[in-house]
N, C-alpha and C positions, 0 to 999 in steps of 0.2 A: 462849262469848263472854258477861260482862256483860252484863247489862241496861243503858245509861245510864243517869244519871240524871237523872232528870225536872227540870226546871226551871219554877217556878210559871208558870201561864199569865197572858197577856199582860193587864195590867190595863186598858188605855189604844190608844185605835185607834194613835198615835204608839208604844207599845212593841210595838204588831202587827207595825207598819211596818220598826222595827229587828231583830226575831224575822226577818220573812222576810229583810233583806237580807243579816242575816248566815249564814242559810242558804242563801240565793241565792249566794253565794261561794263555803262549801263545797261545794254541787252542782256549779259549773260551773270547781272543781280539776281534777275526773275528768276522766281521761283515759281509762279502759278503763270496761266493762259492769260488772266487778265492784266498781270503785272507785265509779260511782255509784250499785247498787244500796246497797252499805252505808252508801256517803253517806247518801242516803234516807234508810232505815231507822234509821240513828244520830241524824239532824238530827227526824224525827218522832218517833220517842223521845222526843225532848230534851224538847219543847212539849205531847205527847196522848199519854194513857194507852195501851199497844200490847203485852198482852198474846199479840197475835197481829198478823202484817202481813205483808200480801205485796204485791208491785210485777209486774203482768203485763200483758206487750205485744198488742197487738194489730192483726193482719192482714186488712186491709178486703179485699182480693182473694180472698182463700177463706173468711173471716168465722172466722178463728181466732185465740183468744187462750190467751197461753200465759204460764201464770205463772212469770219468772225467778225470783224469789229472795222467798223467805218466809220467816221466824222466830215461834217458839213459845216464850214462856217464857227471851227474851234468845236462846235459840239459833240461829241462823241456816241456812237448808239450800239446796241447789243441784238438787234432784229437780224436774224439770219435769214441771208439769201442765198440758193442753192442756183446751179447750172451747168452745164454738159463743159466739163475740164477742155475736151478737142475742142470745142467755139472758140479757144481763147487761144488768138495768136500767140502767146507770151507761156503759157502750157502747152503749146501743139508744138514750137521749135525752142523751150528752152532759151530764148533768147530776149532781151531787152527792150521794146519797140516804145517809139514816139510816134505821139499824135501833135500835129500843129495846131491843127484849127480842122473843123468840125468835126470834132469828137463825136458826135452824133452818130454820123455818119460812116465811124469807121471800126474797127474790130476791138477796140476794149469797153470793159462794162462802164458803162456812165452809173454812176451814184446820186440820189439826191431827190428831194421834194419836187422837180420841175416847177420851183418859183419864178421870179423876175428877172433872179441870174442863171444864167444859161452855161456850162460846162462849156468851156470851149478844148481847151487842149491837157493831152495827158503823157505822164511816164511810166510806165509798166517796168517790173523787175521780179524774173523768178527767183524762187529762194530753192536753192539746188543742195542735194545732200552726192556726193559725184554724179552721176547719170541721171539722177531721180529730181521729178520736180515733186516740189512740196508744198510750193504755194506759189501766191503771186502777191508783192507789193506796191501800190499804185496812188501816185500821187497826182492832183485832176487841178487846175486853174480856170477861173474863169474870164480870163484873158486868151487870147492866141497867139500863139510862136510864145509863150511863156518859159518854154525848157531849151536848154541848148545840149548837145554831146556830153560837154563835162555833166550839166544835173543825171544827165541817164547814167554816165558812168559812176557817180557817187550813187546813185541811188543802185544798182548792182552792186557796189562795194557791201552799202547797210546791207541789201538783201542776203549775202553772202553771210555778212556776221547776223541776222535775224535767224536765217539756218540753225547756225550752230547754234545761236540760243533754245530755237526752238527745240534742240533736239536736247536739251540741256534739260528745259520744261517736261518733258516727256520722261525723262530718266528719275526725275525730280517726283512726278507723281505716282511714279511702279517705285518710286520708296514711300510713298505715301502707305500705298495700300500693303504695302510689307510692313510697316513698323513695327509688330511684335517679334520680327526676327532679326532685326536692324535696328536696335532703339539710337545708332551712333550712325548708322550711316548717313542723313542730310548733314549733321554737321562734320563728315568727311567730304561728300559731296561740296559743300562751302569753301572748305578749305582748299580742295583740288583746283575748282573754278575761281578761289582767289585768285591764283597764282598765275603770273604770267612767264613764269621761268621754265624753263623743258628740265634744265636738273631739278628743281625743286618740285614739279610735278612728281618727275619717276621716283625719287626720294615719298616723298608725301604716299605714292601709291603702293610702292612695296610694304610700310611701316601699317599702312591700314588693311591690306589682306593679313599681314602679322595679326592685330588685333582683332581684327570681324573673325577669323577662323583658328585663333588662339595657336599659332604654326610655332615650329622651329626655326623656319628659313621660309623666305619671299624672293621671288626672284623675276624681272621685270624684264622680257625678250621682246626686241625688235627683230622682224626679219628683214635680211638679205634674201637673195635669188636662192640661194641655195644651203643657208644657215641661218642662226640665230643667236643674236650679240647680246651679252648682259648687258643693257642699260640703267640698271639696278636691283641692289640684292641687300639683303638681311638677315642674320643671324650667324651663327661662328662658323655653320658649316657651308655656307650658300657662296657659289662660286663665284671667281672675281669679275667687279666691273669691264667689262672690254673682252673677256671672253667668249668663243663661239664654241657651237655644238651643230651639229649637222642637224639641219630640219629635214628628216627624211621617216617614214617607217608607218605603222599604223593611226600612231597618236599625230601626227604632223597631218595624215591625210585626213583627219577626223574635225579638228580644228580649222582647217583650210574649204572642205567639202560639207560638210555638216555643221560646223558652225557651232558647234556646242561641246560644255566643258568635257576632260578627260579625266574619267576618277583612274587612281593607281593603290589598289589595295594593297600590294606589295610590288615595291619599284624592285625589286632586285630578280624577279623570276616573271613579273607581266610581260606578258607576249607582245605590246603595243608599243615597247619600246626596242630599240635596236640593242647593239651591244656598245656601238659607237658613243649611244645619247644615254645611255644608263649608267655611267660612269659620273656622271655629270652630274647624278640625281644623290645626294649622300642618306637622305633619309630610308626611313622605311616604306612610306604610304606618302600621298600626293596628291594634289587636285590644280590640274590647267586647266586655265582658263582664253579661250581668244580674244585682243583687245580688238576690235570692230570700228573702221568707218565709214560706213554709208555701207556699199558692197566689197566692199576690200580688209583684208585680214593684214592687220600692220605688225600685229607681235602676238605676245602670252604672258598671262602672269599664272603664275607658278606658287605654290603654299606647298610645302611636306614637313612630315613629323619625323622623331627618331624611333618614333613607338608605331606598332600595328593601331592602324585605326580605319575601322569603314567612314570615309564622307558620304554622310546625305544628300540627297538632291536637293534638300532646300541650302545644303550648304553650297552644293554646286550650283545652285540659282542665285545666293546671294553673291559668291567670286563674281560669276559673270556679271551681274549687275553694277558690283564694285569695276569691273573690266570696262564696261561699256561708259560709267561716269573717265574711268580712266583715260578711254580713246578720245573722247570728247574736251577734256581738259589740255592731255596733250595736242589737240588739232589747236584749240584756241593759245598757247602758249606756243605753238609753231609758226602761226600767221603773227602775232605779235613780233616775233624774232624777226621775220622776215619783212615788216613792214617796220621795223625799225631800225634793220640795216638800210634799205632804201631810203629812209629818211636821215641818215645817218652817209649816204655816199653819193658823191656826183655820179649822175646817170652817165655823162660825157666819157671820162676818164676813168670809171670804175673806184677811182680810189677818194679815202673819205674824204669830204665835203669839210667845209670853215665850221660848221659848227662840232661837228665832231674831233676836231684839229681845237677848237676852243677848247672843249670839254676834259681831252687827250690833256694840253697845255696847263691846265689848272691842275691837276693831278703830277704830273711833271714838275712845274716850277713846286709845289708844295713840298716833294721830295726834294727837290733841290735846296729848300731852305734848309731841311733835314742834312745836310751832306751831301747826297747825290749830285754826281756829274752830270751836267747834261748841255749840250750845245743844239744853234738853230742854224739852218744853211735856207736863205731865199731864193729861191731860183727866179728869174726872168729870164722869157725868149728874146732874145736878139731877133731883129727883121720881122716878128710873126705881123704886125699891122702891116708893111708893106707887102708881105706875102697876101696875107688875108686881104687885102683890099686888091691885087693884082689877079689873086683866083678865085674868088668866095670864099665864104662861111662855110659851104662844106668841106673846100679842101681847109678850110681853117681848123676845121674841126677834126681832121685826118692829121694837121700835127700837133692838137691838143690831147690825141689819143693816144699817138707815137710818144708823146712824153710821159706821159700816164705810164706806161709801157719800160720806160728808162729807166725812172724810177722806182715802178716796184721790184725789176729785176736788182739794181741796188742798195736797196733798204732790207737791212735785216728782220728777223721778224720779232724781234723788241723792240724796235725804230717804229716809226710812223711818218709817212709823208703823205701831204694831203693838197686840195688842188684851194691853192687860199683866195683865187678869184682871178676870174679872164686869163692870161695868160702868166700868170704868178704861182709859183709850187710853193710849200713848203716841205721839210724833212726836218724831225725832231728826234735828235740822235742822244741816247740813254748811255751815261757813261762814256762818253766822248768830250774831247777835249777841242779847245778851237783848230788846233793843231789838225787832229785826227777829221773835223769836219771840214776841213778845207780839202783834203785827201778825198775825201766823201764826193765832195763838188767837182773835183777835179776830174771826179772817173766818170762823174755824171756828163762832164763837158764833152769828153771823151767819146761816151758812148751814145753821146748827140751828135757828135760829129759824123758817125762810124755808119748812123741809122739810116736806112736809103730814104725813109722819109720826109726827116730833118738835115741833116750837113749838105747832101747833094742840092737841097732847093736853098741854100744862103738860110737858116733853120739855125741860129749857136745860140748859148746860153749863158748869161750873166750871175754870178750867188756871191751874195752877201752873207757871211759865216757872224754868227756872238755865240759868246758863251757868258754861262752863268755866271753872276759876281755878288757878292757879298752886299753889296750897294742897293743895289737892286732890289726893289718892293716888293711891285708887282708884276704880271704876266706883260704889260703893259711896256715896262720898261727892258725887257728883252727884247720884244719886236721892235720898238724904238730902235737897241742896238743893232738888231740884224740892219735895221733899214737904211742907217744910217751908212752901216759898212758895205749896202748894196750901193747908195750913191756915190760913193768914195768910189767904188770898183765900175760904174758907169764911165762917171766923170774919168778915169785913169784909160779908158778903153778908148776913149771917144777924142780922147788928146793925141793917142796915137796917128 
């Protein structure tokens, strides 16, 4: 097998963020052991030097870890090697470690033939389900000092999404060996793991407890501390989105504590429900299920009929199975969200970032060709270089965050402003006129002045206001206008 190849590493925390999720995709393709080992291996490849790598599971019940799938030099092998989980720094504390240089010599497994090249340096990464490890991912060069901080921390990233894959594999093969009760569940399973959207998950999961267990109503609960929210529901009598019900009584404790489905042969007189959370329930009979991840109970899915019916245990094993693909979909459809806000916002100022201000802008001017109003206001700080050069960068960065600050308390939440670069804002105001964005700026100035962070330290601010015009092409020639009306409003400042 090839070597891949290598792909520069990630310049920019936002090009980290796009590395992992498009490795996050490829891992959680696999459907069998073997597809996600080489997944792995292929997708780290890509990003960290990997002369050597191996992916080995590990078994907290007899403290045995056991390496599946290693490669040497591009080649790949399937010889299993076994050893005590506690020897291995990286299993014993759960945490990431590097080797520089004599890897021999120090606490991770060396791999390989002991030919002419010699392992010198390694990066370790467990693959964590919350508190549990579950393996280790290790990549070995045979150079020294070959890894720096970033490759350990990308490589914890992969290890974190191998996790979820892995546990994906797992869910993937208990439908294997189900299939004559399930003939639809992997391609529900496919579907869920398509998807990288949280609605379109809990949507996709309600509608397939629907079909696996032929229901009336599907009903899809996240818990709170002390209740439990519709995230979604199905059928004419299943109550609404955004509704809670008290997670309290027998059936709460059973799901939380024991961990396994709740049949309700008759919801209207069963003892395991309250009176509070049976009102909630409109059918006759029912089957929850807990959605599960790792050791922690995140919600329920819920199936009931309008008719008396006993559920089976193999129907109560297939919900929960259906449950557990479910948890797992939603985990990977939540780190996506969340790694694409972050890719998506200045870490500085909290608020989005240029390219997301691009993206916002394209959508905007588009309506705007449509009819829509819409104006752009440029902010610039007055004095920030002489400040920032008089106190540091970090107090320069204490009033790039006090603007941050100004801003969103004045942008509505159909508006958008974003940090367009160094000490430059923008605000893209929706149905606003130049008139009304000039107003906009003014209260910005305003409330720059007022801030003890900014007016007190010589901290004001300059905005260049345009609005949309018929003339106007593209996105291009907006910010043209702003910019222009920001130089005009310079030059007129600076005359005074």
């Amino acid at each position: 097998m090839a070597t891949p190849e290598r792909i520069t590493e990630p310049a920019s925390l936002a090009e980290r963020y796009r590395v992992l999720l498009e490795i996050g995709r490829a891992l959680t393709s696999a459907l069998s052991d073997d597809e996600l080992y080489t997944a792995i291996h292929r997708e780290t490849s890509r990003v960290i030097e990997a002369d050597g790598f191996y992916v080995s599971l590990y078994d907290a019940t007899n403290d045995r870890a056991t390496v599946v799938f290693w490669a040497e030099g591009g080649e790949s092998r399937r010889a299993r090697i076994t050893y005590p989980g506690s020897e291995s720094q990286v299993i014993r504390t759960g945490v990431p470690a590097m080797v520089s240089d004599r890897l021999a010599d120090g606490s991770l497994l060396v791999l390989g033939d002991g030919g002419e090249r010699v392992t010198r340096s390694a990066i370790s990464a467990p693959m964590r389900a919350r508190k549990a490890v579950l393996g280790v991912i290790s990549a070995q060069s045979y150079r020294p000092d070959a890894y720096t901080h970033s490759d350990l921390e990308l490589l914890a990233g992969i290890a974190d999404l191998a996790a979820v894959a892995s546990q994906n594999v797992i869910h993937v093969s208990l439908l294997d060996h189900r299939r004559r009760e399930a003939e639809n569940m992997e391609e529900i399973v496919r579907a869920l793991v398509s998807s990288l959207d949280v609605e379109e998950v809990l949507s996709r999961v309600a509608e397939a407890a629907l079909d696996l267990l032929e229901g009336g109503e599907a009903v899809v609960w996240l818990l709170g501390e002390e209740t439990a929210r519709v995230a979604a529901s199905r059928g004419p009598r299943a109550p609404a989105v955004g509704s809670e019900i008290p997670f309290e009584g027998e059936w709460a404790r059973i799901l939380l504590e024991e961990r396994r489905p709740v049949l309700l042969e008759n919801i209207q007189e069963s003892p395991l429900l309250t009176d509070g959370v049976r009102k909630a329930f409109q059918g006759k009979s029912g089957l929850i299920a807990p959605l599960t991840v790792g050791d922690r109970i995140t919600g329920a899915l819920f199936v009931g009929v309008e008719h008396d019916r006993v559920f089976t245990d193999d129907e109560a094993h297939l919900l929960q199975r259906l449950a557990g693909h479910a948890a797992v979909a939603l985990k990977n459809a939540r780190l996506h969200s969340r790694l694409q806000t972050l890719s998506l916002t200045d870490p500085l100022t909290k608020l989005p970032n240029r390219r997301h201000l691009e993206m916002h802008l394209a959508r905007e001017f588009a309506a705007a060709q449509r009819g829509r109003r819409i104006s752009m206001v440029l902010f610039d700080l007055d004095n920030f270089k002489q400040y920032n050069d008089a106190f540091g960068h970090l107090a320069g960065d204490g009033v790039l965050e006090a603007m941050g600050e100004v801003l969103s308390g004045e942008t509505r939440a159909m508006n958008l402003v974003a940090r367009y670069g160094g000490d430059e804002f923008v605000a893209v105001l929706s149905e606003t006129s130049a008139e009304g964005a000039r107003h906009h700026a003014a209260r910005v100035a305003d409330q720059v002045a007022r801030h003890p962070a900014l007016g007190p330290h010589g901290i004001g601010v300059t905005a260049g206001v345009a609005e949309f015009t018929e003339g106007m092409e593209t996105v291009k020639d907006l910010i043209r206008a702003v910019d222009e009306d920001m130089y005009r409003a310079k030059a007129a400042r600076e005359a005074l």
